[in-house]
Every structure is written in C-alpha cells, then in structure tokens.
C-alpha positions as CSV (number, residue, x, y, z in Angstrom):
1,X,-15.1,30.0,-4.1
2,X,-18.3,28.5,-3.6
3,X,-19.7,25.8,-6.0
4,X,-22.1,28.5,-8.0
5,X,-18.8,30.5,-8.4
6,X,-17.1,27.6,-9.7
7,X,-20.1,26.9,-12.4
8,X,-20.4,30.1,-13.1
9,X,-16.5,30.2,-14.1
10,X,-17.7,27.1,-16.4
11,X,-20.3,28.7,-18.3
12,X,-18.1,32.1,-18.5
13,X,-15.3,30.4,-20.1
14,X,-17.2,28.6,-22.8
15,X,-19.8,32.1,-23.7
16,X,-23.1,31.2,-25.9
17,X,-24.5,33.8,-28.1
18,X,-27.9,32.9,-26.7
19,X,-26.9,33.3,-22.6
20,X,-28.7,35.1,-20.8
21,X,-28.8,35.3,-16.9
22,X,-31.9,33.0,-16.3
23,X,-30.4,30.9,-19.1
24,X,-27.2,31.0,-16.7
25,X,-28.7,30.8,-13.2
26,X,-30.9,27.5,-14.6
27,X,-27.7,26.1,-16.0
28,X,-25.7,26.7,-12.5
29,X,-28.9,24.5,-11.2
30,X,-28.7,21.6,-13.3
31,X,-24.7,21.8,-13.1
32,X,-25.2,21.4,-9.3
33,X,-27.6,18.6,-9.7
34,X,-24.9,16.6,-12.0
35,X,-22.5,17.4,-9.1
36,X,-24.1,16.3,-6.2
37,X,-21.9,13.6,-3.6
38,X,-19.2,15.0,-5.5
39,X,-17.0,16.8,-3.7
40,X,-16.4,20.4,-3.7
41,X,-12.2,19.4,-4.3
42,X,-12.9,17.5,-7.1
43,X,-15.1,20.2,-8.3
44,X,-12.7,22.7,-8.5
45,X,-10.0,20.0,-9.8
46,X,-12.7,19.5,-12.6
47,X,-13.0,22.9,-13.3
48,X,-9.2,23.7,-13.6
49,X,-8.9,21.0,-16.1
50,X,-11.5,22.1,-18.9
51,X,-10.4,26.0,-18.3
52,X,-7.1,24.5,-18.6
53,X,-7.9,22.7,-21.5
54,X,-6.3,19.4,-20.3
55,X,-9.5,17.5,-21.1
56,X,-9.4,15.6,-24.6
57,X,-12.4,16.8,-25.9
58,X,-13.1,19.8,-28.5
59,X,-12.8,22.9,-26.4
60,X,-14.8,25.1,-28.6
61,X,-18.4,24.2,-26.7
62,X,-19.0,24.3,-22.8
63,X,-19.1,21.0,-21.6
64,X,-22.5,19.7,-21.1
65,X,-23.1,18.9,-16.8
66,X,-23.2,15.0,-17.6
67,X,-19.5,15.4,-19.2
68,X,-18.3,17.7,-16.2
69,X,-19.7,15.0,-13.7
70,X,-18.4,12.1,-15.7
71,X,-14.6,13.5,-15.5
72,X,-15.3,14.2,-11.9
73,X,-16.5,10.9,-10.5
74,X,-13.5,8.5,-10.9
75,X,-11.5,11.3,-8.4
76,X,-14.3,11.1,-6.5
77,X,-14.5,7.6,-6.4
78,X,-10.7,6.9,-5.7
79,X,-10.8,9.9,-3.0
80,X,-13.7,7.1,-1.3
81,X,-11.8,4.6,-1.6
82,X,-8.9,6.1,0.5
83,X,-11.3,7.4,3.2
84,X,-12.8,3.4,3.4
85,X,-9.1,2.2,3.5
86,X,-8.1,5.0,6.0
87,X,-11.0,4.2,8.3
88,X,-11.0,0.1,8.1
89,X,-6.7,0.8,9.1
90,X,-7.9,3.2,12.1
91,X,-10.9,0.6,12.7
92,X,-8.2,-2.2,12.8
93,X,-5.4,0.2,15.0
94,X,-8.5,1.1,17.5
95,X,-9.5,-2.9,18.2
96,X,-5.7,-3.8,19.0
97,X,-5.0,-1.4,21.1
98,X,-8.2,-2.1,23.0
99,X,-7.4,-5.3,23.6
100,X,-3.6,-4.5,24.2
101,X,-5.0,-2.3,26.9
102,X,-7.1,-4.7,28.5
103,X,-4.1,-7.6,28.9
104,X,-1.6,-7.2,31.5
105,X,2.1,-7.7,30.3
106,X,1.6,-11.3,32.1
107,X,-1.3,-12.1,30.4
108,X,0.3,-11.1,26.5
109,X,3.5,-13.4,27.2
110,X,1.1,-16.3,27.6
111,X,-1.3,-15.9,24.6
112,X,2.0,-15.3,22.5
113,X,3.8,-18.4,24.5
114,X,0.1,-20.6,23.1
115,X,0.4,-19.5,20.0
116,X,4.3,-19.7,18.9
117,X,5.8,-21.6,22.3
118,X,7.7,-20.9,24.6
119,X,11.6,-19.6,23.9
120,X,12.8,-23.2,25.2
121,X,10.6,-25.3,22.3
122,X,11.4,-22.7,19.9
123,X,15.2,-23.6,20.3
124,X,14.2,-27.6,20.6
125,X,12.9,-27.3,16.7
126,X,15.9,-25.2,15.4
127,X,19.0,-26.8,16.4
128,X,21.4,-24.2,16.7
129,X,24.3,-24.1,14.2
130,X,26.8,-25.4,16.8
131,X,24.9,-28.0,17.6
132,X,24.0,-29.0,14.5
133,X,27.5,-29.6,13.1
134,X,30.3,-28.5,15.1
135,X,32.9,-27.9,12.3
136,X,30.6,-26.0,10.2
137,X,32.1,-22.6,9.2
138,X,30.4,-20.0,11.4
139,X,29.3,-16.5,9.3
140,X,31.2,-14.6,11.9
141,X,34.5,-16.6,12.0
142,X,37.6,-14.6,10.4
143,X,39.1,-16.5,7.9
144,X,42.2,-18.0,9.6
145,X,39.6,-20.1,11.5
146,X,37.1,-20.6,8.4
147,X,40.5,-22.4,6.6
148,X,41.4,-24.7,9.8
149,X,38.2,-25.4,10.1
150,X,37.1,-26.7,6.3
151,X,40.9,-28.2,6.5
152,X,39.5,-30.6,9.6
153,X,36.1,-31.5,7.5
154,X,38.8,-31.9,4.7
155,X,40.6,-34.6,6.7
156,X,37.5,-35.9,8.3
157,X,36.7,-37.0,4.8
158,X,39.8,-38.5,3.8
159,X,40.3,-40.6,6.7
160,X,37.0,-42.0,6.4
161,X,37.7,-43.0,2.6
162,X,34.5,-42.1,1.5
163,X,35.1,-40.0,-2.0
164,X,34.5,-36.1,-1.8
165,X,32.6,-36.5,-4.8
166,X,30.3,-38.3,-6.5
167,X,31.7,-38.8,-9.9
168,X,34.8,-40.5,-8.1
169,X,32.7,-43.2,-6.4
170,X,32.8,-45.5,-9.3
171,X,37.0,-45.2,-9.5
C-alpha cells in the first residue's frame, strides 16, 4: 500500500459529513507534507495504531496531519538512531579489519608486545602463586593435600611463637 493509500485509509476511518473528493485528495496532500522524512514503516505503524484505536486521544474526530506526524516521529527518530549506531559499528568493524589486513602476523605480535609486554614481563609483575608462597592452598588441590598443607602453615606458626591472632598478642 502506497502512502496515498495509507491516508486515504486515515480519512476513511474517521468520515466528515462535509468530505468530498477534492476535500479528500487536498487532505491526502497536506497529510503527505506532515509525513515527509518519515518513513513509509512508520507510516503504516502510525496508521494501525489510530485505526486500532491504541492512541490516547478521543477517537470520535480524524486526527489532524500535525497529530499523525507527531506520533510518528519519535519511531522515526529511534529507527535513526539505530541506523547511526549500526553504521558508526560497521564504520569501526571496516577500519580494524583494514588495518588487521595491512599487518603481517609478525608485525601484530609486536605492536601487542609495546603495548602490554612481552609474556616474560608479564609473568615478572604477577608472581605466580607457587612462587609467591609455597604452602599456600592451591584452588585445584583435593582436600587431603589442602589439610597437610594449612596443618604445615599451622606449625610454621607455632614454632615461630608469634600468636595466630591478634587479640592473643597482649596474653
């Protein structure tokens, strides 16, 4: 359906005593001036809604073409919103894969190695959990270990006398 058709539904559905077809044709041109850079989706969404009678408004009189627009352009202007969105993403996709493509595999190891370090300085900041404390329980040991190994930190402490906590210090 064509966007005449779809004012002409408009006008049908709310009938005047006083239309008549250059009263209608006139109408479909100042409907279609109200609508324009508004999509013909919208349109028709617009449309189904004040047939429907989902619109608040008092659904005994057509709807005038500034009310028609006025529901219409917030869809429109969310539906632009997603198209800018869509095409910054696709803008952004296009550039790195452009510059992937010009980069050897070589050439991507070292601008990653600048920016983050190599593997080897990577591990010099982060101490591995072994070699940060040795009797540590390890996440993956099964619990027979896990309780020889808190009973060695247990003995660790009392041999060296200091108290295991706090409170007890003052004793």
């Amino acid at each position: 359906m064509n966007r005449r058709e779809q004012f002409a539904l408009v006008l049908k559905s709310f009938p005047q005593a006083s239309d008549s077809a250059e009263d209608m044709a006139g109408l479909i041109d100042v409907y279609e001036y109200a609508f324009q850079g508004i999509s013909d989706v919208n349109l028709q969404a617009t449309v189904r809604a004040f047939i429907q009678g989902e619109c608040k408004r008092n659904n005994a009189f057509r709807p005038s073409p500034a009310e028609l627009a006025a529901y219409a352009r917030p869809m429109q202007i969310r539906e632009d919103r997603i198209k800018q969105a869509s095409n910054r993403i696709e803008g952004q996709k296009q550039i790195t894969n452009d510059w992937r493509a010009k980069l050897s595999e070589k050439q991507h190891r070292a601008h990653v190695e600048a920016r983050l370090g190599t593997e080897a300085q990577r591990k010099k900041q982060i101490p591995a959990m072994d070699e940060a404390d040795p009797n540590r329980p390890k996440p993956w040991m099964d619990p027979a270990e896990m309780k020889t190994s808190s009973m060695s930190i247990r003995r660790e402490l009392a041999e060296s006398g200091e108290p295991l906590f706090p409170e007890d210090a003052d004793l």
